[in-house]
KELOGU-214074 format. One record per residue: residue in three letters; y negated, x negated, z of N, C-alpha, C, O in turn. Coordinates in steps of 0.05 Angstrom, whole numbers, plus 5000, padded with zeros to 4 digits. Atoms other than C-alpha are relative to their C-alpha. Layout:
# KELOGU-214074
ALAYXZYXZYXZYXZ
...
END
This chain:
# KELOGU-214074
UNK499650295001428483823759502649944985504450114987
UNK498350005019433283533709501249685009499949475008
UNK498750274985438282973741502049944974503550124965
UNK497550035018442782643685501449845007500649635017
UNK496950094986450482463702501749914977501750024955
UNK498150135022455382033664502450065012502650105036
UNK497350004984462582093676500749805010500349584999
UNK499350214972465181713738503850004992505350194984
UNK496349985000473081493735501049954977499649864960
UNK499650105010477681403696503550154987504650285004
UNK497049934994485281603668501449765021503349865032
UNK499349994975486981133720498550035029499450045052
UNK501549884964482181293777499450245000497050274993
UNK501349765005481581983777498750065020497450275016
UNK502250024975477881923844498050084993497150304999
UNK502649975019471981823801499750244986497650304976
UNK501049775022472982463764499650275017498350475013
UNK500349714988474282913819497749935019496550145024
UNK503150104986467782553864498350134985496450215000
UNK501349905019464282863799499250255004496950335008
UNK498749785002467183483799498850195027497350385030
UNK501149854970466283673871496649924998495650104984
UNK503350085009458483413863498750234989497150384998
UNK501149835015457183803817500350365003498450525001
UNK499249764989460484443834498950095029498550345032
UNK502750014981456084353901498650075003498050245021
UNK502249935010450484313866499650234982497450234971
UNK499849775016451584913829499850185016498050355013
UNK501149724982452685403889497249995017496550195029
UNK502450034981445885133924497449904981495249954991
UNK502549965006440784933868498650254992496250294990
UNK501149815019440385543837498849994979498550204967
UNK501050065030437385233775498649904999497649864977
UNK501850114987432684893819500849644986499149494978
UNK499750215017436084283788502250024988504450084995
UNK497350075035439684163717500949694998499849484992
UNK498650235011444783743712500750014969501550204956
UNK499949955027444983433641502349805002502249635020
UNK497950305011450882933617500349854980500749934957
UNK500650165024450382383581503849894994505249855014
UNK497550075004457582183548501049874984501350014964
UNK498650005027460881783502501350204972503450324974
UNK498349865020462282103430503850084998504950294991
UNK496750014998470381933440500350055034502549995044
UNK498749924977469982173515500050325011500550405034
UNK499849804997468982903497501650255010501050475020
UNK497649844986475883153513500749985028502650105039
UNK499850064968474882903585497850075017497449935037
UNK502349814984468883373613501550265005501050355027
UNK498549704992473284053612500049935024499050145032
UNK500649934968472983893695498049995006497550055029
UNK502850024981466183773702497950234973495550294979
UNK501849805017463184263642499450155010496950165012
UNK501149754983463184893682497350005013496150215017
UNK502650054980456984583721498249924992496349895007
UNK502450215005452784213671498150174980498350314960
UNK502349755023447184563640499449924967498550074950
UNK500350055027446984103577501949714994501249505004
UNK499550215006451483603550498949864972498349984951
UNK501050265023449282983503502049824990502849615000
UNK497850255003454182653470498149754979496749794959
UNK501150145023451782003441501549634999502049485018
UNK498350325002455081283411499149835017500749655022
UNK500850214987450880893454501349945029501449735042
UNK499050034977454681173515503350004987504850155000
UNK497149954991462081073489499549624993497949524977
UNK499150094993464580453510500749724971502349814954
UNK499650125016464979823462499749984962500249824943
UNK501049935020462380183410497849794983497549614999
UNK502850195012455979733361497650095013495849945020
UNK503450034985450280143392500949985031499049905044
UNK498850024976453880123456499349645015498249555036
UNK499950254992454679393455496149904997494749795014
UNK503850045005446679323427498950185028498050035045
UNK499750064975445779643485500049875023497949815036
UNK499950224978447479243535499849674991500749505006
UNK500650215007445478643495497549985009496849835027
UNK503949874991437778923499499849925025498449735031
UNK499949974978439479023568498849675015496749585025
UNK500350274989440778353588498249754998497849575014
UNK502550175007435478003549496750185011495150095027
UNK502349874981429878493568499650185037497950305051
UNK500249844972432078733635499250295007497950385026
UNK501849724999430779443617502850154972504050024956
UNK498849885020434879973573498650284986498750524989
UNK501849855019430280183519501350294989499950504990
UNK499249805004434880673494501450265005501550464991
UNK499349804979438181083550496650105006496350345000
UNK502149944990430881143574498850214977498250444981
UNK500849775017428581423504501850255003500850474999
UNK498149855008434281823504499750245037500050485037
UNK501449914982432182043576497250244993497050484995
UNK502449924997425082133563500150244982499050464988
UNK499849715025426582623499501950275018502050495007
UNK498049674997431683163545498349985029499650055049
UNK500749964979426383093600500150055032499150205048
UNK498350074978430782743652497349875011495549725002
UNK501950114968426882663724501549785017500549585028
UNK498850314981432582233758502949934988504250124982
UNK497850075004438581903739502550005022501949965046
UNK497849994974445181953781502349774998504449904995
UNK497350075006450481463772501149904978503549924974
UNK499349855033450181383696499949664994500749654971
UNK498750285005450980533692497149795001494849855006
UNK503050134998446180013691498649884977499149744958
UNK502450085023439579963663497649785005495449814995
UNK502050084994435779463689497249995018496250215017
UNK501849974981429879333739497550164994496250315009
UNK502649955010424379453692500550324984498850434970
UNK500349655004427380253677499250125008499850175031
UNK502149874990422280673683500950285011499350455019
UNK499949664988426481353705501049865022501849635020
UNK498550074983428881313772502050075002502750284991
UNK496650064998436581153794499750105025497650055038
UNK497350034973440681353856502449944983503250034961
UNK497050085007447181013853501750015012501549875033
UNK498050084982453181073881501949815005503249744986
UNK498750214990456880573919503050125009503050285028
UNK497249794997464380843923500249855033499849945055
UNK499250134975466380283970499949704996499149584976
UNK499550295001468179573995501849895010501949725027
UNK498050164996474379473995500549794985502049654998
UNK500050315005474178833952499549835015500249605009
UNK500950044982471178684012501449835030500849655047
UNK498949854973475478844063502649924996503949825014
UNK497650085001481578734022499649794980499749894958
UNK500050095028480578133975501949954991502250054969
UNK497049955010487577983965501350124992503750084992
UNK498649775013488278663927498649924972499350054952
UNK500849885019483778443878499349614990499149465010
UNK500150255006482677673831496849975013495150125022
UNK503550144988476377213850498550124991496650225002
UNK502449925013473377423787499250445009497050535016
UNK500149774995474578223798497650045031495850215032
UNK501850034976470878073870496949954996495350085009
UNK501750115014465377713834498550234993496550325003
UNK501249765023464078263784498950235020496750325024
UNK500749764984464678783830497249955017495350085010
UNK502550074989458878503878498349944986496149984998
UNK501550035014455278303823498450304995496250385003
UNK501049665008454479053794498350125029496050215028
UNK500749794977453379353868497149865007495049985014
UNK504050104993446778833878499050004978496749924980
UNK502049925013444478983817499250335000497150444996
UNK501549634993445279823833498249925020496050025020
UNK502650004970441379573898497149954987495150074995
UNK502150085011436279213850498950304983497250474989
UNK501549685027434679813795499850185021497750315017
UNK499849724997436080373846497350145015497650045038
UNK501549814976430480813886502250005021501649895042
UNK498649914969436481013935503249924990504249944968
UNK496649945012444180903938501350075022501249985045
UNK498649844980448681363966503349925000504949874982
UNK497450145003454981153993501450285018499950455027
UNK498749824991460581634022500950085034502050295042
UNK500149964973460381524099499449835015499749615004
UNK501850244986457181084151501449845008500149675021
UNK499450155006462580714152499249784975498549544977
UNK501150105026460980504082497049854998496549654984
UNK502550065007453280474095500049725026498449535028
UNK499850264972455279974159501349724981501049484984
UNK499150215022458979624102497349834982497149594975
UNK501850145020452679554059497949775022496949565014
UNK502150194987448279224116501249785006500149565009
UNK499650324994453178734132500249794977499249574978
UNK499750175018455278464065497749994989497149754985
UNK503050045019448678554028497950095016496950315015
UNK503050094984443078354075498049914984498449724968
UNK502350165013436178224049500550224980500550084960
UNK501449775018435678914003499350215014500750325031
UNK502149844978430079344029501850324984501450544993
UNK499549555020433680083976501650025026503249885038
UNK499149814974434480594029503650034985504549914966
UNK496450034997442780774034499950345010497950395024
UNK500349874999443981454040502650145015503349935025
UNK496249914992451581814070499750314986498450514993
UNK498849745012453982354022502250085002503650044982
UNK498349984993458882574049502550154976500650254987
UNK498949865027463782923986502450155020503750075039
UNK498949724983467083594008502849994975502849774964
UNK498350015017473483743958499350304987498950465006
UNK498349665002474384473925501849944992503149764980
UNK496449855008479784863922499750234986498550424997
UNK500449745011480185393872501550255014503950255017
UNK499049874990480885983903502850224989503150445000
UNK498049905016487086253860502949805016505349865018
UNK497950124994490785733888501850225019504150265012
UNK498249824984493486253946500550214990501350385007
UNK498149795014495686743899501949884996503749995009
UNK496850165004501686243880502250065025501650135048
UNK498550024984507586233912501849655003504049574996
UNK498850324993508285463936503149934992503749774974
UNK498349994995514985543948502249984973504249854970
UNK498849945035516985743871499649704986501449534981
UNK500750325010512985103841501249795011502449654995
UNK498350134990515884683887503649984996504849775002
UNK497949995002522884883873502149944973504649924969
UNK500050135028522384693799500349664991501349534972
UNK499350285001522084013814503049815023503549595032
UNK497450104988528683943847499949825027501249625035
UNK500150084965526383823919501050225016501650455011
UNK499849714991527784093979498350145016496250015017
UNK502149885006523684654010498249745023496049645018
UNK501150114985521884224067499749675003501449495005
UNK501150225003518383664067496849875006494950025010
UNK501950044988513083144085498749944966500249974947
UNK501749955023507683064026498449764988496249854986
UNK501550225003504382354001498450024969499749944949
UNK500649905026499982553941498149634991496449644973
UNK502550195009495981833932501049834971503449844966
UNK500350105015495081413870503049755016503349735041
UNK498250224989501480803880498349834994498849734972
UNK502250314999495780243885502049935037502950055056
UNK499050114957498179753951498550045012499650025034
UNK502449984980492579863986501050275012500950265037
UNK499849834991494780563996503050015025503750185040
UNK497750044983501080294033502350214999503050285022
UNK498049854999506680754017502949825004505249895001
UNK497650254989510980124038500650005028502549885039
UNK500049944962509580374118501950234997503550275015
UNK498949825002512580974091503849905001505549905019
UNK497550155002519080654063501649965029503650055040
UNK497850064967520480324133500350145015502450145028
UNK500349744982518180914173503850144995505650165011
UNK497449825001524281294135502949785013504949845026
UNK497350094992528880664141500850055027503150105034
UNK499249974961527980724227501350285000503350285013
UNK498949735000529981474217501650024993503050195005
UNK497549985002535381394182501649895018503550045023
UNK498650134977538380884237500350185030501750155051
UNK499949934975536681354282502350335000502750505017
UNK497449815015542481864241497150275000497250475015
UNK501549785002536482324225499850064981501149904967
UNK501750045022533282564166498050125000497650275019
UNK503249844999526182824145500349874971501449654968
UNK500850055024524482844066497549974992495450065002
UNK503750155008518582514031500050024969501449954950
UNK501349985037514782703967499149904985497850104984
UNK502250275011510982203926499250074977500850054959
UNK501149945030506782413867497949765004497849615023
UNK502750145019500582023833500749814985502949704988
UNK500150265009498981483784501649755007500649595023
UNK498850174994504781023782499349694997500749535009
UNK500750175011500580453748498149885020496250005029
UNK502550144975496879923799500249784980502349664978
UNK501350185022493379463740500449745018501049545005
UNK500450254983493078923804502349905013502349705026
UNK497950044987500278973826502050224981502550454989
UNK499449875029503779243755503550175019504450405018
UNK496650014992511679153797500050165024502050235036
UNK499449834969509279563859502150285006503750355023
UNK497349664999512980263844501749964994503450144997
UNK497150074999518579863822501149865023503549885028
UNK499350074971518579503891501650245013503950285021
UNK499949744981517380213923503950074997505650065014
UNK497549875009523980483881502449845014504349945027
UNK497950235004528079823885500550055039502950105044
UNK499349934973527879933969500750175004502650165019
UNK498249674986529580673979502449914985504549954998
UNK496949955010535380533931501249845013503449935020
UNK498750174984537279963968501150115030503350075041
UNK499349874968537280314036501450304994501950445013
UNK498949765006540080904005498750255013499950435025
UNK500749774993534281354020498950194973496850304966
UNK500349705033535081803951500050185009498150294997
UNK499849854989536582333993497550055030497350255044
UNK502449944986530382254038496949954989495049985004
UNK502550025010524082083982501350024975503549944970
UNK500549895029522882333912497249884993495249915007
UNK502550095008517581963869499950154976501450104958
UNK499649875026515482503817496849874980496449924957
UNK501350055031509482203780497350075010496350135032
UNK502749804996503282453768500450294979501150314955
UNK499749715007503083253762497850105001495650015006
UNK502649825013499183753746498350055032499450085054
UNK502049944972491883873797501350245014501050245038
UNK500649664983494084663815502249895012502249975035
UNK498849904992500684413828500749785026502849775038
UNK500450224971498883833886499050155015499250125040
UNK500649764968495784423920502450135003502850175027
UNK497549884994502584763915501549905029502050005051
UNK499050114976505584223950499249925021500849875040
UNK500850004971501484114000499950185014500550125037
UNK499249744996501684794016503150055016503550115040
UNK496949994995509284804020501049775029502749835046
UNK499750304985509184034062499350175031497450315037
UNK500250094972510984034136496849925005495250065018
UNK502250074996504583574131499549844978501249784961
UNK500550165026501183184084499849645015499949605039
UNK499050264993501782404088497849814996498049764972
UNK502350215011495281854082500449815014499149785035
UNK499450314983498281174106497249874996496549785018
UNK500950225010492780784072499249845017499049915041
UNK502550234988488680134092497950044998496349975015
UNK503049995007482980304062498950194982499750184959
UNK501149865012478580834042497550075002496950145025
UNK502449944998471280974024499350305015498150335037
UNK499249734987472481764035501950094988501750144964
UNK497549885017478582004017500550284995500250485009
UNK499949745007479882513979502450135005502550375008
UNK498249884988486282623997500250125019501550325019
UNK500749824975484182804068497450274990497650524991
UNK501849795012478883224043501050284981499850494983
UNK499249845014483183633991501050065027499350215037
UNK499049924983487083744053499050245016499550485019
UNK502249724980481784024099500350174991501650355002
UNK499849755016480884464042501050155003500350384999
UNK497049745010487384804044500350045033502050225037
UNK500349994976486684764122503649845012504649935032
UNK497150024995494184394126499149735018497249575020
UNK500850234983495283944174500449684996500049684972
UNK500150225009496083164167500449775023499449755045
UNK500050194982498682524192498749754974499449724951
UNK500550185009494681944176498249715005496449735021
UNK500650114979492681284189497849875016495749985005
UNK501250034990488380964235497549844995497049645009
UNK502050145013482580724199497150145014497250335029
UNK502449914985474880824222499850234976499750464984
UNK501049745025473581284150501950185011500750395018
UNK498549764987479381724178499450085021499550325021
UNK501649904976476581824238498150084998497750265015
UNK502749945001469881934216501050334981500150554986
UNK499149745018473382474161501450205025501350445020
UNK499649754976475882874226501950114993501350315006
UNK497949685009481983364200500150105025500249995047
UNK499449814969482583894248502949904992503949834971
UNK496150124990490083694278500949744987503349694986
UNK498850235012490183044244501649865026500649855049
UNK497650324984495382534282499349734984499049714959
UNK501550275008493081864269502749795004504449895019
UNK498650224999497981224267499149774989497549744970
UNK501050285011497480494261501849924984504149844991
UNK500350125027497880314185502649814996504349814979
UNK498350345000501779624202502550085017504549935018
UNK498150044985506179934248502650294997502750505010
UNK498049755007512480364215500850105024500450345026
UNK498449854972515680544283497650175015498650365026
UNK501349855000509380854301500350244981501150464989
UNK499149765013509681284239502950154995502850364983
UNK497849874993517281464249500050195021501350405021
UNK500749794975515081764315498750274993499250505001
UNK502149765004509682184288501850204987502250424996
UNK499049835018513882414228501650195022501250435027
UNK498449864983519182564278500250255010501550465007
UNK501149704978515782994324498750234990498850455001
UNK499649755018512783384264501450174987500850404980
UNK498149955010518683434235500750275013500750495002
UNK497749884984522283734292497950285007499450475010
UNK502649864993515384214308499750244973499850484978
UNK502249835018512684534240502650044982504549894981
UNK498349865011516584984192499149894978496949774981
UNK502050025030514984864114498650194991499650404996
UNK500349785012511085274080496050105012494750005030
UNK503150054992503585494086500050115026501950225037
UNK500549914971499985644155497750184990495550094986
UNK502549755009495686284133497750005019495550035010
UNK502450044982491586214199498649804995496249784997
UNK502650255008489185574180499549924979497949744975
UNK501150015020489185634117497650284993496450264972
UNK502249874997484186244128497749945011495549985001
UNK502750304976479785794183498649824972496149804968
UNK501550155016479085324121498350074981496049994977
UNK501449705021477385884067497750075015495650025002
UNK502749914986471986124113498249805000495849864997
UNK502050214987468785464128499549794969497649634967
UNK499450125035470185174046496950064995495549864995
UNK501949975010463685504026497849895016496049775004
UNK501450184993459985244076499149655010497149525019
UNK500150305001462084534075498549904976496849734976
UNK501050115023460784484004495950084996494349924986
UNK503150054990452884724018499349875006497149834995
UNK501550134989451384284055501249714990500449525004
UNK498850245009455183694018497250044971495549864967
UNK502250005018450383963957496650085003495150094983
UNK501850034984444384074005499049785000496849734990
UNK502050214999443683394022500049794974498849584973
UNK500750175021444783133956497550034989496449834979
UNK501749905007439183533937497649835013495949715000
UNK501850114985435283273997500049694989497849604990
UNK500050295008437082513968497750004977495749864974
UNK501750005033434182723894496350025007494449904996
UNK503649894987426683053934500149805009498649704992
UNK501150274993426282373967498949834978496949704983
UNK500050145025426182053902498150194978496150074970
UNK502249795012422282593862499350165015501250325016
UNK500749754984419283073906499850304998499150435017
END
């Protein structure tokens, strides 16, 4: 059976690229060849598959999928006047695609069938992260995946409890795919400790790897440290990802503009966004890893975690709860003096540096998470083609 995949994400969401990534790599240790993934891609987005190539049995590059392009735009002109996309479909029917995954929309009257995925709803949940019209759009797109799709798979029953309340009155089944992370197994040949020491930290430390969007709240963090310093303590904080929040442009200059103010230079470092092998370094190296957020569909940050089996404080949301970390510590989001406590008491508890016992617990149990993450994707696609 032959499923074709478009690239998901973005250079700023790379969420979308590693949701791909893990997917597919999944589906690679469990179809056996039982199903080919093909990719359809924009001509100019060729240099951005090296993470997901390893897995795909045929790529297609063609103008119609890059992005503002003339057949691109003809395209989705067609689209909108015939309710159907004549030319993805030919372009389907000729590489002898059975289902589509994810790959954008084509209209009601497309004759291959769709699953789609539904990341999340936090526009939802948070609209004040995002303008009227961005709210708009976004719900627009997600009832028309409901309209075109056979099935749409969303990332945890949180999520699918999300789809019945806001979009009532669509009969497409809803599916929970749960998305597992890998970890290449090379990563524990490194020596954490070295990589880490290049970037002029010190060894010990707590770990916040998320994108600087507000939603992810690294502003609980901030005050957390200010109560600790009052309390003549210290504990150090890491901060990598994507400094750029398109919806809140001044946020990482907020972030900066407060530690300097409180004079915690000496207790958080914002390095950027760095290289994939070497965010497993540091988490590796981290006391614990750090996920304040408000809101998340499934996070991958908790999920890379599992991976590496490290432990984690983070906060008290129902998707965190439902994501489970063995030893997670949980805190309320809104409330810094809660997370000063936690840090505290890990602080004062856990050494830096990896935990080989549980990072061997996770290694053992890695191969079989990701089975059964590409198991029931499989089982989604046989619902839909048999």
């Amino acid at each position: 059976m032959r499923v074709a995949f478009s690239l998901i994400g973005h250079k700023g969401w790379t969420g979308g690229s590693h949701y791909l990534r893990n997917l597919l790599a999944a589906l690679h240790e469990v179809s056996r060849g039982a199903i080919e993934p093909y990719l359809f891609v924009g001509t100019n987005k060729m240099s951005e598959i090296d993470l997901v190539s390893p897995y795909i049995s045929r790529i297609i590059p063609d103008k119609s999928f890059t992005e503002w392009s003339l057949p691109w735009i003809m395209r989705q002109a067609l689209r909108r006047i015939t309710d159907n996309d004549p030319v993805a479909e030919n372009l389907c029917r000729q590489h002898g695609i059975d289902v589509v995954f994810h790959s954008g929309l084509f209209g009601t009257k497309f004759k291959i069938p769709c699953v789609n995925w539904l990341a999340d709803f936090q526009h939802l949940h948070l609209p004040d992260m995002f303008t009227r019209k961005e709210r708009e759009n976004r719900s627009a797109i997600y009832k028309a995946f409901a309209l075109q799709s056979k099935r749409l798979v969303v990332s945890s029953e949180t999520a699918k409890k999300d789809f019945e309340t806001f979009f009532r009155g669509y009969s497409v089944p809803v599916d929970v795919l749960r998305f597992v992370a890998l970890v290449p197994s090379n990563v524990y040949e490194q020596n954490p400790r070295y990589i880490v020491s290049q970037y002029k930290v010190p060894d010990k430390f707590f770990y916040l790897p998320n994108q600087f969007w507000k939603h992810k709240n690294h502003a609980v963090v901030i005050e957390a440290l200010k109560l600790i310093k009052k309390q003549n303590r210290k504990v150090f904080v890491v901060c990598t990802g994507n400094e750029h929040d398109y919806r809140n442009p001044d946020y990482i200059g907020f972030l900066k503009r407060e530690a300097s103010a409180n004079k915690l230079a000496d207790q958080i470092a914002f390095l950027g966004l760095i290289p994939m092998e070497h965010v497993y370094m540091f988490m590796r190296q981290s006391v614990s890893v750090l996920n304040p957020s408000f809101f998340e569909g499934w996070s991958t940050t908790v999920e890379e975690t599992k991976s590496l089996g490290k432990k984690m404080i983070l906060s008290d949301i129902p998707v965190h709860r439902e994501q489970d970390p063995d030893g997670g510590t949980y805190f309320d989001p809104q409330a810094p003096e809660d997370l000063a406590d936690k840090m505290g008491q890990v602080w004062d508890t856990t050494p830096p540096g990896p935990d080989y016992s549980s990072e061997e617990k996770a290694r053992s149990m890695l191969m079989k998470r990701m089975c059964l993450f590409g198991e029931t994707f499989v089982d989604i696609i046989r619902k839909v083609v048999p």
